[in-house]
VOGU-3710 file (C-alpha; in Angstrom, 3 decimals, decimal comma):
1> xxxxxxxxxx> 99,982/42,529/91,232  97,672/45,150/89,619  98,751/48,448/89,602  97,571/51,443/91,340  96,008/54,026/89,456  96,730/57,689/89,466  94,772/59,956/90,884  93,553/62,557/88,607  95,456/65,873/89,757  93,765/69,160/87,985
11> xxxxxxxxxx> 96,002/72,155/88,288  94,569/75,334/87,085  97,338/77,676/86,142  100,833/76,681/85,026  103,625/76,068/87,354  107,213/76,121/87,703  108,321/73,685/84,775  110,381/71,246/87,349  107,317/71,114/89,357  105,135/70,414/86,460
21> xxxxxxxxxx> 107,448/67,712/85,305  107,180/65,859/88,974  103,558/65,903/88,638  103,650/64,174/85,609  105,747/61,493/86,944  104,032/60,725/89,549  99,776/61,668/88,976  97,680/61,350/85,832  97,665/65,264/85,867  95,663/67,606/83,781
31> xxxxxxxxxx> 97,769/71,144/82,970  96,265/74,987/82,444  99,000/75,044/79,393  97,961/78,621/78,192  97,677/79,916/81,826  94,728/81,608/81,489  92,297/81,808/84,243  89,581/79,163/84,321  86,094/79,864/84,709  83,321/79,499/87,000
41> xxxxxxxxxx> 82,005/76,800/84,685  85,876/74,922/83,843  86,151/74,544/87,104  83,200/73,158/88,125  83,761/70,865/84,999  87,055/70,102/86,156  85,560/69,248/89,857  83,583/66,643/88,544  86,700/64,703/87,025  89,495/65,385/89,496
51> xxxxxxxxxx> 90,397/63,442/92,494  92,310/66,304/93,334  92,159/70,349/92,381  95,079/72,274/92,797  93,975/75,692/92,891  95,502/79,337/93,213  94,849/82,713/94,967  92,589/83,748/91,381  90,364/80,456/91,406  87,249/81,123/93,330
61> xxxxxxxxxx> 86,147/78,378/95,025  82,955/79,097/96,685  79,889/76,774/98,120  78,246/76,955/95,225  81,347/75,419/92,905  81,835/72,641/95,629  78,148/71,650/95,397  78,863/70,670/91,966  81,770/68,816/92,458  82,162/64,853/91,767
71> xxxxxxxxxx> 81,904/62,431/94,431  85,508/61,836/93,567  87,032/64,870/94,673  88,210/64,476/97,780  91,450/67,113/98,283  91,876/70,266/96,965  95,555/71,097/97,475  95,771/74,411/97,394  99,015/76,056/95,898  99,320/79,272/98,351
81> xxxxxxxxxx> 99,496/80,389/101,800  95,854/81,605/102,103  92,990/80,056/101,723  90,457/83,048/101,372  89,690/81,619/98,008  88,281/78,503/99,327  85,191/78,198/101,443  86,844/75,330/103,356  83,758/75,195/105,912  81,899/73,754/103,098
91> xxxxxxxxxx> 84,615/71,920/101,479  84,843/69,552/105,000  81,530/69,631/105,443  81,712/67,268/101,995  84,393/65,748/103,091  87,097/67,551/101,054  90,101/67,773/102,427  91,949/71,392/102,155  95,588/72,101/102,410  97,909/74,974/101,789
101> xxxxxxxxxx> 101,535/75,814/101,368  102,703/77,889/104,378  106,285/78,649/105,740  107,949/78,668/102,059  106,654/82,401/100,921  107,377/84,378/104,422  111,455/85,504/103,472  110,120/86,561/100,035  107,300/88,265/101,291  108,975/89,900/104,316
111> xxxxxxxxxx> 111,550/91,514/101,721  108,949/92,766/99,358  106,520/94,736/102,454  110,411/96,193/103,333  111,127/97,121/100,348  108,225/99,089/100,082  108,739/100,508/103,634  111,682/101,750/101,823  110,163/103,107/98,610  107,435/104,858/99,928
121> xxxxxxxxxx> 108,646/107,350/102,208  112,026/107,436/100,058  109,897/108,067/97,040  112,126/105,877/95,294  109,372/104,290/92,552  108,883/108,592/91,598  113,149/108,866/91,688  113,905/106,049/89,202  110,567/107,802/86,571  112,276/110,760/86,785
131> xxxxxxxxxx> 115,674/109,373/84,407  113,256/107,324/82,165  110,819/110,207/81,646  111,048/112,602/78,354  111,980/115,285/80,832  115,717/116,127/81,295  117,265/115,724/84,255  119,362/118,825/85,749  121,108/116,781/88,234  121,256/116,736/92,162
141> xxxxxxxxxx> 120,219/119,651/94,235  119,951/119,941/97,959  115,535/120,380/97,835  114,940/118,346/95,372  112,813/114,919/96,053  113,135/115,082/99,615  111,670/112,219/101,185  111,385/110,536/104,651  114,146/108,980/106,928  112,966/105,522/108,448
151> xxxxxxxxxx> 115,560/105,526/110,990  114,153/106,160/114,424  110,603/105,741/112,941  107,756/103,647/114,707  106,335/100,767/112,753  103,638/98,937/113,552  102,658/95,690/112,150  99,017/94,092/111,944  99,462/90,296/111,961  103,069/88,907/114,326
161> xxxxxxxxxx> 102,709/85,587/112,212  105,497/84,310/110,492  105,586/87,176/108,170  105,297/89,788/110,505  107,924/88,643/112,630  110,066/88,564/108,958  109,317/92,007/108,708  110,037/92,645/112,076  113,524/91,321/112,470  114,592/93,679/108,848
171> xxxxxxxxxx> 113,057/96,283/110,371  115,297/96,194/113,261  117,996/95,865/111,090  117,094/99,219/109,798  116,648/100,994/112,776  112,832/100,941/113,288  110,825/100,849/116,139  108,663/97,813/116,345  105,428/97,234/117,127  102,442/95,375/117,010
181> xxxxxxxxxx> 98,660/94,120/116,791  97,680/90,327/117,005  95,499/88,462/118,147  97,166/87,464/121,261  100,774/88,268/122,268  103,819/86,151/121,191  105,775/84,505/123,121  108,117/86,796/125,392  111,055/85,236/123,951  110,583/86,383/120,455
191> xxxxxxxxxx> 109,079/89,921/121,447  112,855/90,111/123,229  114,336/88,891/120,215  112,136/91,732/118,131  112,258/94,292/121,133  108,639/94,500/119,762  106,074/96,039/121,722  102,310/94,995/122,113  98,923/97,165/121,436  95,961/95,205/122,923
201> xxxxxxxxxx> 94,154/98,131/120,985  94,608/98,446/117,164  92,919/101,888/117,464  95,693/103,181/119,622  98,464/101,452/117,787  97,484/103,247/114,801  97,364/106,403/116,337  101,147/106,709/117,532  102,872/104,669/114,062  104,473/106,311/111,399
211> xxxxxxxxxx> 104,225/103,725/109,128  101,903/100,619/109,389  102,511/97,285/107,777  99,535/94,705/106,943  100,937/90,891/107,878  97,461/89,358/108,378  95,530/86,918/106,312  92,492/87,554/104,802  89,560/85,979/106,979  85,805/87,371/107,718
221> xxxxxxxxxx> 86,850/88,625/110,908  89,725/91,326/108,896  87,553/92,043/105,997  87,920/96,243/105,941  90,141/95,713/109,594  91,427/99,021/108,489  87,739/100,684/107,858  87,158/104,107/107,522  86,979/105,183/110,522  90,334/103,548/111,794
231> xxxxxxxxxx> 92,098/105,130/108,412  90,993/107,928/109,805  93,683/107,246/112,799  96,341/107,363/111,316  98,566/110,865/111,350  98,642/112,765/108,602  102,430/112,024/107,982  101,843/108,173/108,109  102,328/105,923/105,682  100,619/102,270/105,075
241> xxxxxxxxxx> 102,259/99,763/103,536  100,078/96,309/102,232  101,582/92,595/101,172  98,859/91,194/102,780  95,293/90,751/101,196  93,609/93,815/99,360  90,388/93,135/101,415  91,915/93,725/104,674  91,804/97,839/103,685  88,690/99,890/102,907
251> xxxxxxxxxx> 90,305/100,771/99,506  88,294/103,817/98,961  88,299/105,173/102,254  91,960/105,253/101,781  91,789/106,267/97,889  90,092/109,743/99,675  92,375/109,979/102,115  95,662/109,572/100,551  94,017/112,354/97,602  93,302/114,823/100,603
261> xxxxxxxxxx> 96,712/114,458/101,947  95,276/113,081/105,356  97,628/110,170/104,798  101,558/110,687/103,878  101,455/107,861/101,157  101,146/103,662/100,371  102,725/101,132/99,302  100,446/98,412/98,082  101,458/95,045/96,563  97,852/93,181/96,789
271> xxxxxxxxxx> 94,305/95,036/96,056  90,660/94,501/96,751  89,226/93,830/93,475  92,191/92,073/92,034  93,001/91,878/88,764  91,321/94,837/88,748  93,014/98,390/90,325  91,128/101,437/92,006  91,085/103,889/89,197  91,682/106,737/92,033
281> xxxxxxxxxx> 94,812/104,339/93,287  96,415/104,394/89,712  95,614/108,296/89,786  97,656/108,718/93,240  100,446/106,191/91,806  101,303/108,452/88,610  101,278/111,652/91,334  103,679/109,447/92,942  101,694/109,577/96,167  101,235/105,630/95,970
291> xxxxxxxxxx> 103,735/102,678/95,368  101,476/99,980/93,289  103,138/96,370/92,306  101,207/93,599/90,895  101,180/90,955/93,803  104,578/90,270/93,353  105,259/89,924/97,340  105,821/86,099/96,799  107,078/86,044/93,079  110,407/84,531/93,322
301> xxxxxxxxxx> 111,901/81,136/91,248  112,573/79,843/94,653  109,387/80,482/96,456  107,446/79,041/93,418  109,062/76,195/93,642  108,939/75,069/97,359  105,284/75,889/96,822  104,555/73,094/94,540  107,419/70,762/96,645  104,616/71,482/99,039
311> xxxxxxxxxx> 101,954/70,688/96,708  103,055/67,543/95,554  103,578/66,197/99,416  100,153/66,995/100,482  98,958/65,213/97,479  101,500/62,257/97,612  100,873/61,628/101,871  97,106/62,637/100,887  97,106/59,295/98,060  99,226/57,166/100,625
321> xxxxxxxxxx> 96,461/57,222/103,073  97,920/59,560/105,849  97,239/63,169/107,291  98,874/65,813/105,030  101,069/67,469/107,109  99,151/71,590/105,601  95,626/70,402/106,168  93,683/73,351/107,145  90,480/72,922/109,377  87,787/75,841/109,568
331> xxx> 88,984/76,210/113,146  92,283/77,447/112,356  91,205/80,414/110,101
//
């Protein structure tokens, strides 16, 4: 009986050990030991060897990357939700199959975009400087670093996917009003569950919240969905809150805005230029009108993990001949 070979399985930044190990055992895998980024140029080198790329959220891969890829490569198994990264259009147009990791990051994520509904308008990130700065503290007093009850407040969330309706169901928990923008309603049972309410109109949604949460993914179609001119809705005493993608938010528009005080404050997890942070944005943060956290919405041992579980079954079902049960079709995004 000769043996099957392995596929060759690039991965190009390091992974949970556990899940590292697995792919060992069961691909002839190629590791990013040093976990630096890879290049335009490694990874087009690395497309012409692998049967399968594992990419993240940092690797670029564009039309003009696939259209130097090897004949070989026929899956690129994504390890993350979103697929902005990838131009899958032109990745199944060579007939690359693309899949994802969905489901295992919502909890995570849905605790980080509360906890920053929390810190923001609590000013909790400017609270906890305060005993680590070289100033002395002169203890409590009843004016000093007043912030914002949520209780009672009006939040409305862009994007009633799985993470929005996370968000959604701790937000109840703390008392919020819920509502929301999608692009169609959900199902009347789980607005009931959410006692969520519906704006057909993001423009009037935005108008009436006092704090706004950003659930959606990243696609052409919500590229700047919060422009200018809808930033511009929002009440002077609002607050925005992001875990989403940084490209969803004209970052400068609301650089300006938040520095002229038209906008209470942010919380912002993701950014539109990432690694790189608005200068302005860093400005606001130390003025503590701005909560800023290095995409750490999905950074937990456990959601790490079921992401490359997820990894490794796309590729394993891939290998086996079948449908992978995350394959992601241009139609879907």
């Amino acid at each position: 009986m000769v043996k099957q070979k392995k596929p060759v399985v690039v991965v190009t930044r390091r992974l949970p050990d556990t899940i590292q190990q697995r792919m060992q055992e069961l691909f002839d895998v190629r590791l990013n030991a040093n976990d630096k980024p890879m290049t335009a140029a490694e990874l087009a080198e690395a497309m012409k060897t692998a049967d399968v790329l594992v990419p993240t959220v940092t690797d670029r891969i564009d039309a003009a990357l696939l259209s130097k890829s090897g004949e070989q490569l026929r899956l690129i198994a994504n390890f993350g939700n979103g697929v902005d990264n990838i131009d899958v259009a032109t990745a199944v147009q060579r007939g690359i199959t693309v899949t994802n990791t969905p489901g295992v990051l919502t909890e995570d994520t849905a605790d980080m975009t509360m906890a920053l509904i929390l810190a923001v308008p609590r000013r909790l990130a400017e609270g906890a400087n305060v005993l680590i700065s070289d100033n002395d503290w002169n203890g409590w007093s009843p004016t000093w670093m007043l912030g914002h009850r949520i209780w009672g407040k009006r939040l409305g969330i862009i994007g009633m996917g799985r993470i929005g309706q996370a968000v959604a169901r701790r937000a109840r928990a703390f008392g919020l009003q819920v509502h929301y923008h999608n692009r169609r309603k959900v199902a009347p049972k789980i607005e009931e569950e959410l006692d969520a309410t519906y704006w057909e109109s993001l423009d009037q949604m935005l108008a009436r919240m006092d704090i706004v949460s950003v659930n959606c993914p990243h696609t052409p179609a919500t590229f700047h969905l919060l422009s200018a001119r809808r930033l511009k809705m929002l009440r002077p005493e609002a607050y925005i809150v992001n875990t989403a993608r940084g490209e969803v938010i004209d970052e400068n528009a609301l650089a300006r805005m938040l520095e002229a005080g038209e906008i209470a404050g942010a919380g912002l997890d993701v950014f539109e230029h990432e690694p790189a942070v608005n200068p302005k944005l860093v400005k606001l943060a130390k003025a503590g009108k701005v909560v800023l956290l290095p995409h750490m919405g999905s950074a937990t041992v456990e959601g790490r993990v079921d992401m490359g579980e997820k990894v490794i079954i796309n590729i394993k079902t891939f290998m086996d001949g079948h449908r992978p049960p995350d394959r992601v079709l241009p139609s879907m995004l």
